[in-house]
C-alpha positions as CSV (number, residue, x, y, z in Angstrom):
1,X,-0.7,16.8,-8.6
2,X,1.4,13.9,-7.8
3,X,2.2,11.7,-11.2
4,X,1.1,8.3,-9.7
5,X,-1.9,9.6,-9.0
6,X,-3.5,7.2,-12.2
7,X,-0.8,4.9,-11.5
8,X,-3.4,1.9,-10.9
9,X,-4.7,-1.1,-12.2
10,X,-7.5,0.9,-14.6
11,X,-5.2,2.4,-16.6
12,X,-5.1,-0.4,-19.0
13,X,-9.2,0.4,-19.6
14,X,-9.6,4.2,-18.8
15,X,-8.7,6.3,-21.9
16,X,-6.7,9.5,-21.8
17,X,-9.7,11.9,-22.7
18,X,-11.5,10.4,-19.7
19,X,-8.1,10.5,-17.4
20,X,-8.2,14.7,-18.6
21,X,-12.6,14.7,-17.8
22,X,-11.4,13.4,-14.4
23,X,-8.3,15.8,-13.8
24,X,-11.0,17.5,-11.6
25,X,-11.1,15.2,-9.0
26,X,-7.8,14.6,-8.4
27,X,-6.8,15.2,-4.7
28,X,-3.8,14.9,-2.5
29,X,-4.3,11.0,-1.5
30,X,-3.5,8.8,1.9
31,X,-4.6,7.3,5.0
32,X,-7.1,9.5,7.0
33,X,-6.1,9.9,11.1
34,X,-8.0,7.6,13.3
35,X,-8.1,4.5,11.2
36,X,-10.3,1.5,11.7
37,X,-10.2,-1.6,9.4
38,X,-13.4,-2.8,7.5
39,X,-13.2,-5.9,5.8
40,X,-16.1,-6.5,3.5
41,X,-17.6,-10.1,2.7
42,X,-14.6,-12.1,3.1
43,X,-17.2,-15.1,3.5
44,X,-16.2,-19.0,2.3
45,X,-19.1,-18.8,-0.2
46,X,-16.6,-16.7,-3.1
47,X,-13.7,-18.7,-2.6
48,X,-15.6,-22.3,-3.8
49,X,-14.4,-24.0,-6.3
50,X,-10.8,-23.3,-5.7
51,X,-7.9,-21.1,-6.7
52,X,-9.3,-21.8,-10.5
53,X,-10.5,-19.8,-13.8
54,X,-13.6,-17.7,-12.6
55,X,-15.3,-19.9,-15.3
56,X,-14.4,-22.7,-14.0
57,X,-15.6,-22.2,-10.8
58,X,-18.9,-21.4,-11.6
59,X,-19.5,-24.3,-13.1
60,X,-20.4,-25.7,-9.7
61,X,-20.7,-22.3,-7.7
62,X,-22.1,-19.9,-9.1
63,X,-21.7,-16.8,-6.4
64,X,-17.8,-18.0,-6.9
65,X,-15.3,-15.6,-7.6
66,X,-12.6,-18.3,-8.4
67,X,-9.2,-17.1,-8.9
68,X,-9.8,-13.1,-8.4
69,X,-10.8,-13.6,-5.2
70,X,-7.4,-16.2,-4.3
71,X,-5.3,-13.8,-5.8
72,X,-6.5,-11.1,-2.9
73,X,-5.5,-13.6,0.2
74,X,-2.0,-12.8,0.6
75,X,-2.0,-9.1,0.3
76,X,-5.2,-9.0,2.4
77,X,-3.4,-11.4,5.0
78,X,-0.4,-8.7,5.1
79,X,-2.9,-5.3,5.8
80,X,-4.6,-7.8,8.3
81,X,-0.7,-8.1,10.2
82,X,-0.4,-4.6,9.6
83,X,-3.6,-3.6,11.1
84,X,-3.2,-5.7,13.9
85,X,0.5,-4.7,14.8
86,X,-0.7,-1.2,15.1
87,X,-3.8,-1.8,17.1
88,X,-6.4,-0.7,14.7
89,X,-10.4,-1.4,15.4
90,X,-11.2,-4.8,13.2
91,X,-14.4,-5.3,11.9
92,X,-15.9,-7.8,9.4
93,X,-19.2,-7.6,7.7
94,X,-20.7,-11.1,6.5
95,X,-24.2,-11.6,5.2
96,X,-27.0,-11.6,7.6
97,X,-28.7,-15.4,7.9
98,X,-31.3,-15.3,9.3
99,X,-34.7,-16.2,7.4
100,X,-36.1,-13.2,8.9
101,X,-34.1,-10.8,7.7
102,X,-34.6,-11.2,3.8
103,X,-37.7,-10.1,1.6
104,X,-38.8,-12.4,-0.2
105,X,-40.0,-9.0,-2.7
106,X,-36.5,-8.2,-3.4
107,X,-34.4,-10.8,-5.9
108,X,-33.0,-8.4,-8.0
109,X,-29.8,-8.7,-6.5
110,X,-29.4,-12.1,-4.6
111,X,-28.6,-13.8,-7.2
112,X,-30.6,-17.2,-8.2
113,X,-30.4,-20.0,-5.8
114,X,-27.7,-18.6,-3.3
115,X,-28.8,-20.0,0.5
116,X,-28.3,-17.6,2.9
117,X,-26.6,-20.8,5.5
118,X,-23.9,-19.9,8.1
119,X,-21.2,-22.3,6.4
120,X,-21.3,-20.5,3.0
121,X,-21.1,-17.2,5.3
122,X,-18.4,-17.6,7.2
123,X,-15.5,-16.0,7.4
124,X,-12.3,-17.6,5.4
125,X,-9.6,-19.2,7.9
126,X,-7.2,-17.1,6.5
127,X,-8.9,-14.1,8.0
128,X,-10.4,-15.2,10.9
129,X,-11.7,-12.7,13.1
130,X,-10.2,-12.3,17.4
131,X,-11.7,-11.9,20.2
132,X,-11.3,-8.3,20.0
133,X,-12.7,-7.7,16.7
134,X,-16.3,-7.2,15.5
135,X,-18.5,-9.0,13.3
136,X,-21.4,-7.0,11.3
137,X,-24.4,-9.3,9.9
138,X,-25.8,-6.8,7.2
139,X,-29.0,-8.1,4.8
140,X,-28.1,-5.3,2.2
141,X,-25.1,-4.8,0.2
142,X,-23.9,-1.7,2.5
143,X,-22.2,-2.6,5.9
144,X,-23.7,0.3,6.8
145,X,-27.0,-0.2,6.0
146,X,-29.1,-1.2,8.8
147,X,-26.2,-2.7,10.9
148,X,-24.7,-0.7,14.2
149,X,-21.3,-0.3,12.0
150,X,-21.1,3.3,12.2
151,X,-22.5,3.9,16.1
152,X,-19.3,1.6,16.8
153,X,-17.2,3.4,15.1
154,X,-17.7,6.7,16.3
155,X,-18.1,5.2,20.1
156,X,-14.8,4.3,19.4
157,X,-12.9,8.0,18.4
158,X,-12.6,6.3,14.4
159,X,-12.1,9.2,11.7
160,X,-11.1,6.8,9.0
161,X,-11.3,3.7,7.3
162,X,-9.2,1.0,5.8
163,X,-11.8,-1.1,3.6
164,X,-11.0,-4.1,1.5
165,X,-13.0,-6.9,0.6
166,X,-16.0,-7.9,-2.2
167,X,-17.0,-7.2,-4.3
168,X,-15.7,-4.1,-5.9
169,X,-18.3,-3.0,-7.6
170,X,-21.5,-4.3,-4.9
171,X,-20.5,-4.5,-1.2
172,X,-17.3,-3.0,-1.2
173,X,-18.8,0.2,-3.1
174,X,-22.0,0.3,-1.1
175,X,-19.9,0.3,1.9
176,X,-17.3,3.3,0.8
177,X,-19.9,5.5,-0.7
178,X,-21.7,4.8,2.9
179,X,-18.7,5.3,5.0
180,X,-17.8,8.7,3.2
181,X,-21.4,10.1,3.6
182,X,-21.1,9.0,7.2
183,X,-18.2,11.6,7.2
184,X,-14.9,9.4,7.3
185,X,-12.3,9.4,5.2
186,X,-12.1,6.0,3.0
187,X,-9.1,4.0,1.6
188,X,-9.7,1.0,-0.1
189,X,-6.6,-1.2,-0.9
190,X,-6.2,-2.2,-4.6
191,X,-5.1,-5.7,-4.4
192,X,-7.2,-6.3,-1.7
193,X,-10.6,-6.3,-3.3
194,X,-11.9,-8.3,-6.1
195,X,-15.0,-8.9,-8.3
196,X,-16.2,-11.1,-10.6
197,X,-15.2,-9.4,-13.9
198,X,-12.1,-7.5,-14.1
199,X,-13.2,-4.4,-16.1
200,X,-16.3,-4.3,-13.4
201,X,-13.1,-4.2,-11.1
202,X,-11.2,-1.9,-12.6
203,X,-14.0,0.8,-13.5
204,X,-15.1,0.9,-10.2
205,X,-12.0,1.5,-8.0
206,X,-11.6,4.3,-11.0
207,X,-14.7,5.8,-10.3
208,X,-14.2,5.5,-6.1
209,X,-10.5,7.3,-6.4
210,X,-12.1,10.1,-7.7
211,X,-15.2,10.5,-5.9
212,X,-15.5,9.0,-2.7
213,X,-12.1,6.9,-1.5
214,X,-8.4,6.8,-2.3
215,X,-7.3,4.1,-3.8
216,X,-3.5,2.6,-2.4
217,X,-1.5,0.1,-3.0
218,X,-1.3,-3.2,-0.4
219,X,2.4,-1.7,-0.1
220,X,2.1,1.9,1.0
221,X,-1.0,1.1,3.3
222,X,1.4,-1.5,5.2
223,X,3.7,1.2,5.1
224,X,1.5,3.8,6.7
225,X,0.4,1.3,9.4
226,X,3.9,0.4,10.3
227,X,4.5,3.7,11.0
228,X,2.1,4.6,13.3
């Protein structure tokens, strides 16, 4: 198996003994044929409070991911060129506002207080979405789940997907475990994803690389694309 197969941001956090548990899993890794890019919750609401300590931020906003998710812009910006240079499908998934389309029975993860408004759901300037690209409102943490996503996709010949986004170890998980049981093949781009707690991070594009997705670098995916 290749050697930089671990060579990722968990190694700081995974132990050897569980790196040999997980030699199982380990695969021949890259971009499946057919890609489409799938941006998860790149929405203004985790980008308040500035390009500041997480603590910091919330502070004032709580559903903040302060600097983690500032840190992801540029990278994300370059897969979005790269994507777009080589034609792939775009699509964006944002939360669903309407009052409608939340139960009021299930709080256990919405967090306390967050309002479910179009401004704090928005899509960040830096990635804002073209006229040929397509918007998913999901009320779940899946992009999946309950949304036309993958009907789209397969109306559209996609066998793959390039996912990025928030957080790593909610939407962004929900939506790779999703899109691999809906049979395509899932990347999801390591500096391209964020959360609000580094080891949370971490653990979880661990545990994705070797059950559902490969993990890549911002690098090699804008490699791949270019190349297309």
């Amino acid at each position: 198996m290749q050697d930089d197969f671990e060579d990722h941001c968990w190694k700081d956090v995974i132990s050897a003994e569980t790196m040999d548990v997980y030699r199982f899993f380990r695969h021949k890794e890259g971009i499946g044929p057919a890609p489409a890019l799938v941006a998860i919750d790149l929405y203004e609401m985790v980008y308040l409070g500035g390009n500041v300590p997480l603590a910091e931020a919330i502070k004032v906003h709580p559903a903040s991911c302060g600097e983690y998710a500032w840190a992801a812009i540029p990278p994300t910006q370059r897969v979005f060129a790269a994507a777009r240079r080589a034609g792939l499908p775009i699509f964006y998934s944002t939360g669903e506002t309407r009052p409608d389309a939340h139960s009021a029975n299930v709080i256990a993860a919405m967090g306390q207080g967050v309002a479910f408004t179009d401004p704090l759901f928005a899509i960040r300037p830096e990635f804002t979405p073209q006229p040929n690209d397509t918007v998913i409102r999901k009320a779940r943490a899946s992009a999946f789940y309950g949304t036309p996503l993958a009907a789209h996709l397969t109306s559209l010949g996609v066998r793959s997907v390039i996912m990025l986004g928030e957080s790593t170890s909610g939407c962004l998980r929900a939506s790779a475990v999703d899109a691999f049981s809906h049979g395509f093949q899932v990347t999801v781009v390591e500096e391209c994803c964020f959360d609000r707690c580094l080891l949370t991070h971490k653990i979880n594009l661990f545990d994705m690389h070797h059950k559902y997705a490969d993990v890549m670098r911002a690098d090699k995916v804008v490699a791949h694309l270019d190349s297309l």
